[in-house]
N, CA, C and O atoms as a CHARMM CRD file, in Angstrom:
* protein
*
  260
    1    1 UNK  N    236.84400  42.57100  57.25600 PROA 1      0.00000
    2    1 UNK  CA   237.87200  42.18500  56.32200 PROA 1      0.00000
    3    1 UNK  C    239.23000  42.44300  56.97700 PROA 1      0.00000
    4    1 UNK  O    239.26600  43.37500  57.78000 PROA 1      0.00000
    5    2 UNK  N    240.13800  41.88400  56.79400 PROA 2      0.00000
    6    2 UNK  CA   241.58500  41.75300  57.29600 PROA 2      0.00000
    7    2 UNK  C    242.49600  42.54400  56.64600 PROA 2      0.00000
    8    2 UNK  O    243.28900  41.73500  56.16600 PROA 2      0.00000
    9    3 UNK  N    242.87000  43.71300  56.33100 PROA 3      0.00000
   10    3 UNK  CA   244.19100  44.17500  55.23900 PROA 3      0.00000
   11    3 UNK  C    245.18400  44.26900  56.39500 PROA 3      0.00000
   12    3 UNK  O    244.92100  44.06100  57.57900 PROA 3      0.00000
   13    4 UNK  N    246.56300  44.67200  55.78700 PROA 4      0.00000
   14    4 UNK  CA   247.71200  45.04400  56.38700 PROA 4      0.00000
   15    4 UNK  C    248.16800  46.44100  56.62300 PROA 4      0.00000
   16    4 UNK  O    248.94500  46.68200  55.70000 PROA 4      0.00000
   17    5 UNK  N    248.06300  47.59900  57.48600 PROA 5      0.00000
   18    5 UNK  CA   248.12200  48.97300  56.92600 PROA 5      0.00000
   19    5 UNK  C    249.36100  49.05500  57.93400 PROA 5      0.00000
   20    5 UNK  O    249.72200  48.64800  59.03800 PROA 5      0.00000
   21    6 UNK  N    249.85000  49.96300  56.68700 PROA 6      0.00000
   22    6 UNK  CA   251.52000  50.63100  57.25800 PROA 6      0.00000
   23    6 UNK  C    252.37400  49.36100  58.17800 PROA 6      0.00000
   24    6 UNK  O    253.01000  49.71800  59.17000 PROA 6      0.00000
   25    7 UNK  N    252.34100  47.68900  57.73600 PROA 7      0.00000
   26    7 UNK  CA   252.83800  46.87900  57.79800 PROA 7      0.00000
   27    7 UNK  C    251.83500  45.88500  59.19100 PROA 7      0.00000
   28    7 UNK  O    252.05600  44.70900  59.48100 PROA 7      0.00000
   29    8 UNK  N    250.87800  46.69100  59.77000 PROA 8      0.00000
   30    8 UNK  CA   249.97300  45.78200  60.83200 PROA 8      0.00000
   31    8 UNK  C    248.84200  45.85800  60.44800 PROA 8      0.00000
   32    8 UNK  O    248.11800  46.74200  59.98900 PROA 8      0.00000
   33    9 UNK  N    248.71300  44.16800  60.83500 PROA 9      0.00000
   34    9 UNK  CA   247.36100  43.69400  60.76700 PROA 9      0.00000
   35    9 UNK  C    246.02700  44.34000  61.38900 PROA 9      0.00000
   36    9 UNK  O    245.95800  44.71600  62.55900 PROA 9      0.00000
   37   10 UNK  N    244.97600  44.41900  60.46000 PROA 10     0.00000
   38   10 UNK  CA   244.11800  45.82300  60.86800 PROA 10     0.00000
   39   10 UNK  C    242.64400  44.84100  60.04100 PROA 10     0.00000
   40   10 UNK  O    242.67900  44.45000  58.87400 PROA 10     0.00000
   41   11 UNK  N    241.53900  44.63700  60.94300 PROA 11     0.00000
   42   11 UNK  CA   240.30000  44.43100  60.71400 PROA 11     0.00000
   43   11 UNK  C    239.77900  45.78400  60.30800 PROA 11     0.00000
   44   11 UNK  O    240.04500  46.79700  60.95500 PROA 11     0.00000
   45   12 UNK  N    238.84900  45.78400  58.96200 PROA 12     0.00000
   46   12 UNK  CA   237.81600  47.00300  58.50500 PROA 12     0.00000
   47   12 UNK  C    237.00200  46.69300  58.10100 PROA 12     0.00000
   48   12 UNK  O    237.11100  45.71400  57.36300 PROA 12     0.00000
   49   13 UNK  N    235.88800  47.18800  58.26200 PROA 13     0.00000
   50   13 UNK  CA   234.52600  46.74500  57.55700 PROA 13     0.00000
   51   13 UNK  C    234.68200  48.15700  56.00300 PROA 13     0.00000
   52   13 UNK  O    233.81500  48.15200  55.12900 PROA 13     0.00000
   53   14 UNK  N    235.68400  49.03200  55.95700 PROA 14     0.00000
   54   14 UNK  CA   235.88000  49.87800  54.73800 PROA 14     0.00000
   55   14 UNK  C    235.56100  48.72100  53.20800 PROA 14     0.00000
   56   14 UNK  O    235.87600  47.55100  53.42500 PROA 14     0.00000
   57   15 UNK  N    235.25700  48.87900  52.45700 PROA 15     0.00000
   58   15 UNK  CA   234.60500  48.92600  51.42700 PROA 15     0.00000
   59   15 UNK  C    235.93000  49.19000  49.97000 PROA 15     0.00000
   60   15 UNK  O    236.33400  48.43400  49.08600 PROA 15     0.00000
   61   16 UNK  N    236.28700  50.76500  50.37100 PROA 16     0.00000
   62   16 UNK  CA   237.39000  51.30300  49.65700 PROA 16     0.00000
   63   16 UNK  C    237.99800  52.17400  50.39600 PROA 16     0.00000
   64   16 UNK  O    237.64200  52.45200  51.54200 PROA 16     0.00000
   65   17 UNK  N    239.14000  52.76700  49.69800 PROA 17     0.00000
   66   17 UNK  CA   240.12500  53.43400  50.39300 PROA 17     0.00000
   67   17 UNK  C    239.62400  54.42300  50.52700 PROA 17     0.00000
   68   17 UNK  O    240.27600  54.92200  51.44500 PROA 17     0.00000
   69   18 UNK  N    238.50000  55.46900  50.11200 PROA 18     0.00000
   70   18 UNK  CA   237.70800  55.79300  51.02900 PROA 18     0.00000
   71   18 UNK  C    237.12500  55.74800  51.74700 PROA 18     0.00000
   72   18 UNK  O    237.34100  56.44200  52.74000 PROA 18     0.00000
   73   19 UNK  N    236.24900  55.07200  51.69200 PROA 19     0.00000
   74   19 UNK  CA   235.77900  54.51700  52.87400 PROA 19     0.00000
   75   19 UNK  C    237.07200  54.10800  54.26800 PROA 19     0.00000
   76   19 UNK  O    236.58600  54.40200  55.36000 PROA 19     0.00000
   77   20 UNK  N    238.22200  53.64400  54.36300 PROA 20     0.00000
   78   20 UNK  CA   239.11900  53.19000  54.98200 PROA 20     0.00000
   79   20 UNK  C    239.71600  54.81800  55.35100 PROA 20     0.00000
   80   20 UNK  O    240.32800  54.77700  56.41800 PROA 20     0.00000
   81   21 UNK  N    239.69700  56.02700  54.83100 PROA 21     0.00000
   82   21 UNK  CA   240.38500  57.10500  55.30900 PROA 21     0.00000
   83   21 UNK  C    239.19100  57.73200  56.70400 PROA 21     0.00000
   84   21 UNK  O    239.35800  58.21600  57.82400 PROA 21     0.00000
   85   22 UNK  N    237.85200  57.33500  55.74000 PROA 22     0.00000
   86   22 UNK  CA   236.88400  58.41400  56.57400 PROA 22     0.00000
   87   22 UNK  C    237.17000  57.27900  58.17200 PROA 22     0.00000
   88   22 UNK  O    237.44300  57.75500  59.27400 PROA 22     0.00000
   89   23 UNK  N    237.01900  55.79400  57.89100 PROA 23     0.00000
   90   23 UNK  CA   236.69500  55.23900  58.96600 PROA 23     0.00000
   91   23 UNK  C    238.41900  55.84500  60.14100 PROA 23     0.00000
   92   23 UNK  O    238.52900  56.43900  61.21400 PROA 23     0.00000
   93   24 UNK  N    239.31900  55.31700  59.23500 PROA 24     0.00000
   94   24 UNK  CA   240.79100  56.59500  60.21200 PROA 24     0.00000
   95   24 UNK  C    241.02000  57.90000  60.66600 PROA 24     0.00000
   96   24 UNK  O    241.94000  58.27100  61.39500 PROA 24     0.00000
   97   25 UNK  N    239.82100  58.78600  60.02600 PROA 25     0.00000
   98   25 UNK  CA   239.74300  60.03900  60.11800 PROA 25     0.00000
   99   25 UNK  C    240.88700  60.68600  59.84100 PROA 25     0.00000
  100   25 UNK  O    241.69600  61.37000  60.46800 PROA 25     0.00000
  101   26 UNK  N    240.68800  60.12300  58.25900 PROA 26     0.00000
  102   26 UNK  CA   242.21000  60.93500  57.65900 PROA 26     0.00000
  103   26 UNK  C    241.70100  61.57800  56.34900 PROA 26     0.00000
  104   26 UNK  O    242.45800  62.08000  55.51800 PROA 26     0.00000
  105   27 UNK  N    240.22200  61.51400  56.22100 PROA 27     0.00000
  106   27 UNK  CA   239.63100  62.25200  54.86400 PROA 27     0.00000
  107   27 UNK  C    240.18900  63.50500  54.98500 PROA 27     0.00000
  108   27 UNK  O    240.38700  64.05400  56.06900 PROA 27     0.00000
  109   28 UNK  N    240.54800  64.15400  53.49300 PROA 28     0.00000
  110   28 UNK  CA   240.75100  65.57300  53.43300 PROA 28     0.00000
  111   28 UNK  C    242.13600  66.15200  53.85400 PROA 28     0.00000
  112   28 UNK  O    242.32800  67.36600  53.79600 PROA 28     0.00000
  113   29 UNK  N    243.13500  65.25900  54.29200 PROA 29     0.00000
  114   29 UNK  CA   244.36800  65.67400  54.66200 PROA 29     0.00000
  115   29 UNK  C    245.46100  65.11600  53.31100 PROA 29     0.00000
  116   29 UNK  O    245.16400  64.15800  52.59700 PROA 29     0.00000
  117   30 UNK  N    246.39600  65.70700  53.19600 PROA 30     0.00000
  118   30 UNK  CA   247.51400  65.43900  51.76500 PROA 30     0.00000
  119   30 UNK  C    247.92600  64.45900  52.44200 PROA 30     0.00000
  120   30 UNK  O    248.30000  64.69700  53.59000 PROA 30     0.00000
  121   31 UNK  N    247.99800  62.63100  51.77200 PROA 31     0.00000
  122   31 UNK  CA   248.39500  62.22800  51.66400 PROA 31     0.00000
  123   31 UNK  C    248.43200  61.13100  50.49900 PROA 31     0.00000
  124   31 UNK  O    247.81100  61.19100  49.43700 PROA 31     0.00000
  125   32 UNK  N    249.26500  60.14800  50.91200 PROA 32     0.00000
  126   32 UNK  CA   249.85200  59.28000  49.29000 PROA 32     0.00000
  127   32 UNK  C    249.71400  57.98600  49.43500 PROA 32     0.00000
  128   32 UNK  O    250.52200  57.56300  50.26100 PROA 32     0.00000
  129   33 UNK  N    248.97200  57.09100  48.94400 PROA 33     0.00000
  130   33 UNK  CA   248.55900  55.90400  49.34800 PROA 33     0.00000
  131   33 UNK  C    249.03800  54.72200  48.39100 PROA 33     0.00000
  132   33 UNK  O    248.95600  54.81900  47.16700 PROA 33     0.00000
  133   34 UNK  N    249.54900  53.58700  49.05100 PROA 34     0.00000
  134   34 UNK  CA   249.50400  52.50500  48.04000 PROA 34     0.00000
  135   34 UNK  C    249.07500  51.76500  48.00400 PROA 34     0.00000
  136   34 UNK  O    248.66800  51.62900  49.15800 PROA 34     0.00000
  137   35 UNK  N    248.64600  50.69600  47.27500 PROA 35     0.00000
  138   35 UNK  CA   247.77300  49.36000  47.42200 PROA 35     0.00000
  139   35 UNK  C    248.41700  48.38600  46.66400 PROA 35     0.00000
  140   35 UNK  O    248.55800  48.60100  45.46000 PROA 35     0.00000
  141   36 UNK  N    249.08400  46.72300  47.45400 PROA 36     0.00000
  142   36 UNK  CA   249.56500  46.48000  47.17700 PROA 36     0.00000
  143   36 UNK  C    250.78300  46.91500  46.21900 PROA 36     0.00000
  144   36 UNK  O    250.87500  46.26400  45.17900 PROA 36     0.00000
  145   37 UNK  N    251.68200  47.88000  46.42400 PROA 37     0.00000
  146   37 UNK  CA   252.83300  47.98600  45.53300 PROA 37     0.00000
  147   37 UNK  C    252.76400  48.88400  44.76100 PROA 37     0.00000
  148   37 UNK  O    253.80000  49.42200  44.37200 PROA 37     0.00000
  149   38 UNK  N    251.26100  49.38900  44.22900 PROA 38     0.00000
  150   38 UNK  CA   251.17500  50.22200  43.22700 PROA 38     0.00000
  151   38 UNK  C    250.44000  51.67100  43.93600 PROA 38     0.00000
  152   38 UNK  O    249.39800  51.63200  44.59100 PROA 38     0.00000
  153   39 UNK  N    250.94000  52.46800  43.75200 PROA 39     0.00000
  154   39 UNK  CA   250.17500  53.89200  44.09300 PROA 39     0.00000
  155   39 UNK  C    248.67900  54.19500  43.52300 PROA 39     0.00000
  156   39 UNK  O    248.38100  54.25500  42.33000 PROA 39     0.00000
  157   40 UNK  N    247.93800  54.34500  44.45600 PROA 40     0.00000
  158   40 UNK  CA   246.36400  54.76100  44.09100 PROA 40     0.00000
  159   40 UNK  C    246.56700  56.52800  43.74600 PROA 40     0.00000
  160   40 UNK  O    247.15700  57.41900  44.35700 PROA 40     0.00000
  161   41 UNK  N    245.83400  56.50900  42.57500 PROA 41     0.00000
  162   41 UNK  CA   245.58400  58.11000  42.21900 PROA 41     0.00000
  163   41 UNK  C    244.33900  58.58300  43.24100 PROA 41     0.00000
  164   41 UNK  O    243.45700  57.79500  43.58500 PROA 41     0.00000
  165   42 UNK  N    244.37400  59.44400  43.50800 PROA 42     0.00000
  166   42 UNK  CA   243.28000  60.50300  44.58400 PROA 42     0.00000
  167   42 UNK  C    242.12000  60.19500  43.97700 PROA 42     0.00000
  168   42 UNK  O    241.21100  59.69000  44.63600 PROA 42     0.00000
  169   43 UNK  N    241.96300  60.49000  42.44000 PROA 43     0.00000
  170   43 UNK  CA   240.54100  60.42100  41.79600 PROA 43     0.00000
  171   43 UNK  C    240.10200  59.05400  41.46200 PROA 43     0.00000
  172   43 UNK  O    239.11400  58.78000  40.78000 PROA 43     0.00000
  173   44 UNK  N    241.10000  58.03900  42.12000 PROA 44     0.00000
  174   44 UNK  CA   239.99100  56.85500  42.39700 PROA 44     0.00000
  175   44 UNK  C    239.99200  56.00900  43.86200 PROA 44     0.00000
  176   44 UNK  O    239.99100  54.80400  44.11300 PROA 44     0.00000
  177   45 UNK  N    239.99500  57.27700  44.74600 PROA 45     0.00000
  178   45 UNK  CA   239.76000  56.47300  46.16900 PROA 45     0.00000
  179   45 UNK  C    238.45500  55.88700  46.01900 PROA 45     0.00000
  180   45 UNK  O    238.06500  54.74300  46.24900 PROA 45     0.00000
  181   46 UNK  N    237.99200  56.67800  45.68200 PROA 46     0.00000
  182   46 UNK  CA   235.88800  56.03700  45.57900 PROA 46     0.00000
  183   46 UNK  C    236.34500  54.68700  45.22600 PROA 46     0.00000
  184   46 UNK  O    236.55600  53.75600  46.00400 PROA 46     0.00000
  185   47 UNK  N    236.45900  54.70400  44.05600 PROA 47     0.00000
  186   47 UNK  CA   236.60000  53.13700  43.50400 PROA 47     0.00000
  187   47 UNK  C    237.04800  52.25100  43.71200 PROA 47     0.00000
  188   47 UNK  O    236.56100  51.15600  43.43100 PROA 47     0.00000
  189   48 UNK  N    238.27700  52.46400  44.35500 PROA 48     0.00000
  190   48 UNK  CA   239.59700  51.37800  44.64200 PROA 48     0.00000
  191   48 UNK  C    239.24500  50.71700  45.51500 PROA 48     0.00000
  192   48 UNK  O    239.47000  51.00800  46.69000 PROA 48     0.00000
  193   49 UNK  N    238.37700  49.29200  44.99800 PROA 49     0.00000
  194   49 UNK  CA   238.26500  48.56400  46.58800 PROA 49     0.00000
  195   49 UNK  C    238.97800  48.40200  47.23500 PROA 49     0.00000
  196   49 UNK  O    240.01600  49.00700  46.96700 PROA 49     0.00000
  197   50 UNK  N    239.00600  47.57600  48.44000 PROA 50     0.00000
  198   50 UNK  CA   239.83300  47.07000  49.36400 PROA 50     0.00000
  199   50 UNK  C    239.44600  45.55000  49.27300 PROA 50     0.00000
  200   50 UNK  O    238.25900  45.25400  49.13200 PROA 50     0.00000
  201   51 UNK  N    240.39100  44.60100  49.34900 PROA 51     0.00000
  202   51 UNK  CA   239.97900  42.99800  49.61500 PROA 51     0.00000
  203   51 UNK  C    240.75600  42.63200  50.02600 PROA 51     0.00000
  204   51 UNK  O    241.83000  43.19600  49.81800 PROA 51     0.00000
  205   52 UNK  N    240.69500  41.31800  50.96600 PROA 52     0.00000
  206   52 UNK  CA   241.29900  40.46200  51.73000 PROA 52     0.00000
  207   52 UNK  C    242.54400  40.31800  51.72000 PROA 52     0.00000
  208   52 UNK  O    243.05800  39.53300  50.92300 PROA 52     0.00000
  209   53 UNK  N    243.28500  41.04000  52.59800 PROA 53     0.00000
  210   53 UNK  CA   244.75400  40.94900  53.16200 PROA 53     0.00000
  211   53 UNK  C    245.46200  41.90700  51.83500 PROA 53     0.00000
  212   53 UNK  O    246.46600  41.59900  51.19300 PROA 53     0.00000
  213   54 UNK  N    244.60800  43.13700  51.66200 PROA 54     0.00000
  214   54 UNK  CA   245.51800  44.16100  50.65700 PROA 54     0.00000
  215   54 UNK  C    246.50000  44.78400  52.07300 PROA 54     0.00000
  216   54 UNK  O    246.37100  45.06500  53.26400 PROA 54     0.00000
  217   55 UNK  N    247.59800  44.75400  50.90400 PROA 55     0.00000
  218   55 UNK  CA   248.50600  45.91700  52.10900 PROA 55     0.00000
  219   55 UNK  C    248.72500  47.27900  51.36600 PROA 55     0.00000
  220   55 UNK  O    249.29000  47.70000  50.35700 PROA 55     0.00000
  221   56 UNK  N    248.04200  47.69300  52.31300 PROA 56     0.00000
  222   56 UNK  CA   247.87400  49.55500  51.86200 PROA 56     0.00000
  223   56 UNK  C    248.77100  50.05300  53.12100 PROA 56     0.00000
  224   56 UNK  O    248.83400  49.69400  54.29700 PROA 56     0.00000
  225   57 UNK  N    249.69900  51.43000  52.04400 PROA 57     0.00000
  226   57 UNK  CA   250.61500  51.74100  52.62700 PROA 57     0.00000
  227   57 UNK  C    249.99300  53.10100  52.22700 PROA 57     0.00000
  228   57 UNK  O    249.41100  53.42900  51.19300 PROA 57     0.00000
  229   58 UNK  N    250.33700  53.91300  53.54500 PROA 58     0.00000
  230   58 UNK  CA   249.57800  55.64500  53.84200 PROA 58     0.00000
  231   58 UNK  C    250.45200  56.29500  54.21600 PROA 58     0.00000
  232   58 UNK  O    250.69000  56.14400  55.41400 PROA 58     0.00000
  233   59 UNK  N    251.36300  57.31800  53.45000 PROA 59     0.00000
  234   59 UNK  CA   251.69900  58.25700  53.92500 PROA 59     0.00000
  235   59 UNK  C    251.09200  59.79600  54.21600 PROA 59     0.00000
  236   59 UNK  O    250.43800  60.32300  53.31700 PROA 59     0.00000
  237   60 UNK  N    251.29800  60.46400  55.39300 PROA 60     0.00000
  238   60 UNK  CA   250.65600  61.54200  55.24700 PROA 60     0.00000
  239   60 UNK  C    252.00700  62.69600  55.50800 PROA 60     0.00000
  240   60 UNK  O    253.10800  62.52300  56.03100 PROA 60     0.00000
  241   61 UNK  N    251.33500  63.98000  54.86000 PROA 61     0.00000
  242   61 UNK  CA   252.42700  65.14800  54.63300 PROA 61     0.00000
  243   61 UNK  C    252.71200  65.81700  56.08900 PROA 61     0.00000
  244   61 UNK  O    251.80100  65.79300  56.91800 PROA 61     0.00000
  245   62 UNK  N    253.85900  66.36600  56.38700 PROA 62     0.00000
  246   62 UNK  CA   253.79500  66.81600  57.82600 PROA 62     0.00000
  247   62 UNK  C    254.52400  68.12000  57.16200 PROA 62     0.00000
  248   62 UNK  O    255.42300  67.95100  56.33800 PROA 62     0.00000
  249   63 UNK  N    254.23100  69.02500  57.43300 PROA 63     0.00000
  250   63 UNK  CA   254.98600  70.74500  57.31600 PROA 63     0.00000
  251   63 UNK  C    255.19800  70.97000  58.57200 PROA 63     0.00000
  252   63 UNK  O    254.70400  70.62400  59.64500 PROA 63     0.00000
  253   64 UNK  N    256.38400  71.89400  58.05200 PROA 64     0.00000
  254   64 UNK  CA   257.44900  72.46900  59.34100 PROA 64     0.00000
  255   64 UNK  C    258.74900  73.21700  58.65200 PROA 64     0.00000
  256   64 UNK  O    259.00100  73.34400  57.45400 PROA 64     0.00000
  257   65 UNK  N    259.51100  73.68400  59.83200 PROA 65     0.00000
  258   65 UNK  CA   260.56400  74.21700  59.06900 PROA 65     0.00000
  259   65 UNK  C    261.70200  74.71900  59.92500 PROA 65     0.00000
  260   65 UNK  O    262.69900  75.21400  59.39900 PROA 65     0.00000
């Protein structure tokens, strides 16, 4: 499948935005995701499919000081 992540074009065989973190190896780290425009809540990565040319936008938290 074709989506757009963090503005480039990106082939995944992910399923959902879980599935799409484990395949990035970004499961388990704080971050904030959107899909198309709207922010995904954490307690429905399971669910939240992914389909053809979604643009999911991923931020992740960086600490420092």
């Amino acid at each position: 499948m074709h989506i757009y992540l963090n503005g480039e074009e990106r082939n995944t065989d992910a399923a959902s935005i879980s599935e799409l973190l484990v395949e990035l190896g970004m499961e388990g780290r704080m971050i904030a995701i959107e899909r198309n425009l709207e922010v995904v809540p954490k307690s429905t990565y399971s669910s939240a499919a992914l389909a053809e040319g979604d643009r999911i936008e991923i931020v992740h938290m960086i600490g420092g000081g």
